[in-house]
C-alpha positions in Angstrom: -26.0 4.0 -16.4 -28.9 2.0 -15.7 -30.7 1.4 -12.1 -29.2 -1.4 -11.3 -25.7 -0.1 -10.5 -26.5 0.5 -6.7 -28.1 -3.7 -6.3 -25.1 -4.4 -8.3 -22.5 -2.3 -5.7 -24.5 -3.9 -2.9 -23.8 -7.3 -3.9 -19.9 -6.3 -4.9 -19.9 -5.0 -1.4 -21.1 -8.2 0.1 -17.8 -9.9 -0.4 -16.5 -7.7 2.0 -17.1 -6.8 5.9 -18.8 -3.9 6.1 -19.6 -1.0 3.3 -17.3 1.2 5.8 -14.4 -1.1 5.0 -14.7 -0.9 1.1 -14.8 3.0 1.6 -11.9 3.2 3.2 -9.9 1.3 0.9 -11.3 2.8 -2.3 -11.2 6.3 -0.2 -14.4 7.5 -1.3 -16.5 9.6 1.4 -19.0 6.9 3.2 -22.1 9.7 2.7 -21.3 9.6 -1.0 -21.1 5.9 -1.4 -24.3 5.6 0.3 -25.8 7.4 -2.7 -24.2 5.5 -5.2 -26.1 2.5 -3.2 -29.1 4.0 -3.0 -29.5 4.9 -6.5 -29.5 8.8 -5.7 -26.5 10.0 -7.9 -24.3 8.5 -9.9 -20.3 8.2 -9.5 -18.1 10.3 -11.5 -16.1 9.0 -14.4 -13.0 9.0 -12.4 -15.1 7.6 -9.3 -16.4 4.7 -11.9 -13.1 3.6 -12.9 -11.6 4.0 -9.4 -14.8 1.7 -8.2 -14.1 -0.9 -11.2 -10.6 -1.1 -11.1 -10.9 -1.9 -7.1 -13.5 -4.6 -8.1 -11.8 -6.3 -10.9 -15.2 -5.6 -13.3 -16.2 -3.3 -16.4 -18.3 -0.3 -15.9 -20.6 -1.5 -18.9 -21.3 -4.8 -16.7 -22.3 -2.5 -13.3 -25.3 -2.1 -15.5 -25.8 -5.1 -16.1 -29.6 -6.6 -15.0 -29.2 -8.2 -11.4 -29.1 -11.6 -12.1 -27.9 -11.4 -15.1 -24.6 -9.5 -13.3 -24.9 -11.8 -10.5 -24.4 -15.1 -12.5 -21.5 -13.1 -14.3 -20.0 -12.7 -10.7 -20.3 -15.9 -9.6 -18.6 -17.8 -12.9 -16.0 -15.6 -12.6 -15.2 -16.2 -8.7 -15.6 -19.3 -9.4 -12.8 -19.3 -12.0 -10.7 -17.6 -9.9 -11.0 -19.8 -7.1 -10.2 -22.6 -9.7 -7.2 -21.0 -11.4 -6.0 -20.4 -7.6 -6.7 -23.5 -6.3 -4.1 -24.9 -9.0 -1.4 -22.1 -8.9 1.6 -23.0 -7.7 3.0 -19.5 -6.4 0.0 -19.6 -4.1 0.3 -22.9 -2.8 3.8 -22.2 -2.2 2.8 -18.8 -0.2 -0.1 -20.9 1.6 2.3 -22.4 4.6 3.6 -18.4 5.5 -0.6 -17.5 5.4 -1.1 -20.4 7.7 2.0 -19.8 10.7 1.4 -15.9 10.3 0.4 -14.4 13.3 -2.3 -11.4 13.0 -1.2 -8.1 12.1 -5.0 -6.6 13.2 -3.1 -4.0 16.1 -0.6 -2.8 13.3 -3.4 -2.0 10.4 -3.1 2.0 9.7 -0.9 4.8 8.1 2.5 5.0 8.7 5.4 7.2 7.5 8.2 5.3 6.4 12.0 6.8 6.7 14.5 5.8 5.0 17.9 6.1 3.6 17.3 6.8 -0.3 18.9 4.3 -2.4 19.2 6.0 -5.6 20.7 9.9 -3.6 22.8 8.9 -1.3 22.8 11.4 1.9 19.0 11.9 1.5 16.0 10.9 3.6 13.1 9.4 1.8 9.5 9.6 3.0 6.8 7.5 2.1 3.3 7.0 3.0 2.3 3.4 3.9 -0.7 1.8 4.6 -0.8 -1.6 6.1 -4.8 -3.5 6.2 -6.7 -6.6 6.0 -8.4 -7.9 3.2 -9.9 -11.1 3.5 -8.0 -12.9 5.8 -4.4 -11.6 4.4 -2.8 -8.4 5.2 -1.6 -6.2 2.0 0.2 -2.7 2.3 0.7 0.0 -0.5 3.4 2.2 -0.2 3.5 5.6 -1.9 7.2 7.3 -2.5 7.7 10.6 -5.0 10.9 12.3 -5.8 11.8 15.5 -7.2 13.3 15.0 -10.5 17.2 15.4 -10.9 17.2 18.1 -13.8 14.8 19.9 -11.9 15.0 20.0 -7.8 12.2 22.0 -6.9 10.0 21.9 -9.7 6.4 21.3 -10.8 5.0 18.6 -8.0 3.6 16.9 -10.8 7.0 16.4 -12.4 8.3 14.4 -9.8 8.9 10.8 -10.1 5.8 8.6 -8.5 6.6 5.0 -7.3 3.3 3.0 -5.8 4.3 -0.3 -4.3 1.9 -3.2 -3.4 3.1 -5.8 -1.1 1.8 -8.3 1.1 3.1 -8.6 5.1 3.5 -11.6 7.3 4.0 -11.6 11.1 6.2 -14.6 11.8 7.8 -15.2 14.9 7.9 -11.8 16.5 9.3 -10.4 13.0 7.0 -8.4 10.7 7.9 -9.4 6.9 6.5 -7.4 4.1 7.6 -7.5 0.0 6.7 -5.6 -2.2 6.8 -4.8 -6.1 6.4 -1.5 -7.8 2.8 -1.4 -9.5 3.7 1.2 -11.7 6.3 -0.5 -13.8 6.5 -4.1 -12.6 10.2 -3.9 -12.7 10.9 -3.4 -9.1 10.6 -5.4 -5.7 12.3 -4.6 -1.9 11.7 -6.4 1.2 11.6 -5.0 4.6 11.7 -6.4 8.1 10.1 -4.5 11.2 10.9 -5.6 14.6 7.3 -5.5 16.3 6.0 -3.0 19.3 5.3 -4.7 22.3 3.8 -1.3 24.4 0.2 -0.6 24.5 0.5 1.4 22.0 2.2 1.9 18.4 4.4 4.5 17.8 7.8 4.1 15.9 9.0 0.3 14.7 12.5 -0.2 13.2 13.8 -2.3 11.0 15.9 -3.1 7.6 14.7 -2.7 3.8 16.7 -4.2 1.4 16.1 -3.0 -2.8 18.0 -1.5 -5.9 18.1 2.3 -6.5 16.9 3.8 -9.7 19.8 4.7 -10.9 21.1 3.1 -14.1 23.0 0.7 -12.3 20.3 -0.5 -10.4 22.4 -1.4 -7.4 21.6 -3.7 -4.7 21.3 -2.0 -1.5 20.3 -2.1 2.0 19.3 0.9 4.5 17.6 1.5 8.4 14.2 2.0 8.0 11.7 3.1 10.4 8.0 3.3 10.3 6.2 6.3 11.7 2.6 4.8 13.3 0.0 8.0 12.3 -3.4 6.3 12.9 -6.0 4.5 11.6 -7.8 6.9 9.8 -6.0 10.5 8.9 -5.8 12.9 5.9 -4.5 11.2 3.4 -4.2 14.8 1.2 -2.2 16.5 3.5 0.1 13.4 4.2 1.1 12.7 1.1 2.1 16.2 0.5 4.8 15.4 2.8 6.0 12.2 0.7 9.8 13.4 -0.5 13.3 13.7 -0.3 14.9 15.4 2.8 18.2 16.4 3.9 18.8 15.2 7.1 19.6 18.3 8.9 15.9 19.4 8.0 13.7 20.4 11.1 11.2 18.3 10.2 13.3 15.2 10.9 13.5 14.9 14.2 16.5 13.7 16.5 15.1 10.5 16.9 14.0 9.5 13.6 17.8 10.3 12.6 19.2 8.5 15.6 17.2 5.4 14.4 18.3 6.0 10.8 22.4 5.9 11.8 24.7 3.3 13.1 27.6 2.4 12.9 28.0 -0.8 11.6 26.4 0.4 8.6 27.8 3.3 7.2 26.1 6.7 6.4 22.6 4.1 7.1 23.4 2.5 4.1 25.6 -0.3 2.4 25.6 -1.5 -1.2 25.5 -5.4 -1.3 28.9 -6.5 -3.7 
């Protein structure tokens, strides 16, 4: 890769608040990125593609001569900001932008509980992370599950599910849907009633999807969100992303509480 990759990163990174903010979303140590920036190593393959795909460019064109890569830029925003100006799923999403409150005290890493749609009597965990980009506030939401000829084997058997949704705060409701990344073939919406204390801990709420199974049944569970911070260890949270009974110690009383009720029966109902 030539020398121009860092001025190229740089002006990439320009779009964006601060270099600390593109870190964070790309998850790439701050230190390391600095190098990449500064010319004094070079990313990884995996790194590279990571970088690209968060980007929308090709690795070839990161070294690219500067103004060469910076005219490249340029036609293609401007194409974008073209083909968006004149899309009609974005114009019709513009009014919900425009009457959304901000979501800037929610932005973080949850855990998300729920009644699992596709094993019924299960608890799912998923890792969520709600942010800003640009003026809008996206979320992706990681779920695994152990796979149903094999409970308990290899992690890297289990079924992956990687949803990316976008979330609007409209009056004192938080709205977010979402579609599953992985296969396109999947979307679920949830609504959070919002935290008036001081400080985030636990929001409730409703999530209404299909479960995998073959039937692909609409369904709708209690869901609550678990507030972990803005910044954690994303490594060992995710290793706690999975199915759990609900008399397991690590659901507490409260999450379970939250989970039940009775007008909806075992915290879920199929829609007919």
């Amino acid at each position: 890769m030539p020398d121009y990759l860092g001025d190229n990163l740089k002006l990439l990174c320009s779009h964006y608040r601060s270099i600390a903010e593109v870190c964070r979303q790309l998850a790439i140590n701050r230190a390391q990125f600095n190098k990449y920036l500064s010319g004094q190593s070079r990313p990884t393959a995996y790194n590279l593609k990571r970088i690209c795909d968060f980007f929308g460019v090709e690795a070839f064109e990161l070294g690219l001569p500067g103004e060469q890569f910076a005219e490249l830029i340029g036609a293609r925003s401007a194409g974008q900001a073209q083909q968006a100006a004149g899309d009609p799923l974005l114009e019709f999403l513009q009014p919900l932008r425009e009457h959304s409150s901000s979501l800037a005290r929610y932005c973080g890493y949850y855990f998300e509980y729920a009644n699992c749609m596709s094993v019924p009597g299960k608890i799912l965990l998923s890792l969520v992370q709600l942010r800003e980009e640009r003026g809008s506030y996206l979320f992706e939401r990681q779920e695994r599950q152990e796979p149903s000829r094999a409970v308990g084997g290899a992690a890297e058997d289990w079924v992956r599910c990687r949803y990316l949704g976008a979330a609007f705060y409209l009056q004192d409701r938080l709205f977010l849907i979402d579609y599953e990344s992985l296969t396109g073939n999947e979307m679920s919406q949830t609504i959070l009633i919002p935290s008036f204390k001081s400080r985030i801990s636990r929001l409730n709420g409703l999530k209404t999807g299909v479960s995998s199974g073959d039937r692909r049944t609409p369904a709708c569970t209690r869901v609550v969100w678990e507030f972990l911070g803005t910044e954690i260890n994303r490594v060992n949270a995710y290793r706690q992303v999975m199915l759990y009974s609900p008399d397991d110690p690590r659901i507490d009383a409260d999450i379970l509480q939250r989970l039940t009720a009775a007008d909806i029966r075992d915290g879920l109902f199929e829609i007919e």
